[in-house]
Steps between C-alpha positions, in 0.01 A plus 500: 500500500417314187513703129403382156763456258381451155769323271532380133656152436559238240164288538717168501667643772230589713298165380854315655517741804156458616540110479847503729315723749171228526765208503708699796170611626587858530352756310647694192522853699648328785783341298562849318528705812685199656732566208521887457570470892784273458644723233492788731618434817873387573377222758185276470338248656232411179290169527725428174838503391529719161821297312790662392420501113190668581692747743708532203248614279308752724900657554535537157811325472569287194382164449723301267318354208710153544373453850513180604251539760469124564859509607488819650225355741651152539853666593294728736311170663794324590689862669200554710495131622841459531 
């Protein structure tokens, strides 16, 4: 069973959000609920992979501001296709 869910947003945001979901071909309530799914169950098996800085952020753990997330991902890149 489908319910509404009204929420309030940074304009960019949704203006950015509703472009990724035409260019993925999904819509914006299917990548939300894809995404509130993902945050609570301990196993799934999403069409997408949520990355770890973005796990990171819905956990609440910190985020240093010197990130180098270009290294981060690189260094990531080369463990997964080791």
């Amino acid at each position: 069973m489908d319910t509404k869910l009204t929420l309030k947003l940074n304009q960019k945001i949704i203006e950015k959000a509703k472009k990724y979901a035409s260019n993925k071909n999904m819509s914006l309530s299917r990548i939300v609920e894809s995404y509130l799914q993902s945050l609570t169950t301990e196993s799934s098996n999403d069409e997408f992979e949520i990355s770890p800085f973005v796990k990171s952020i819905a956990t609440g753990k910190q985020v240093p501001t010197d990130l180098n997330y270009k290294k981060e991902y690189s260094d990531y890149l080369l463990e997964k296709h080791k």
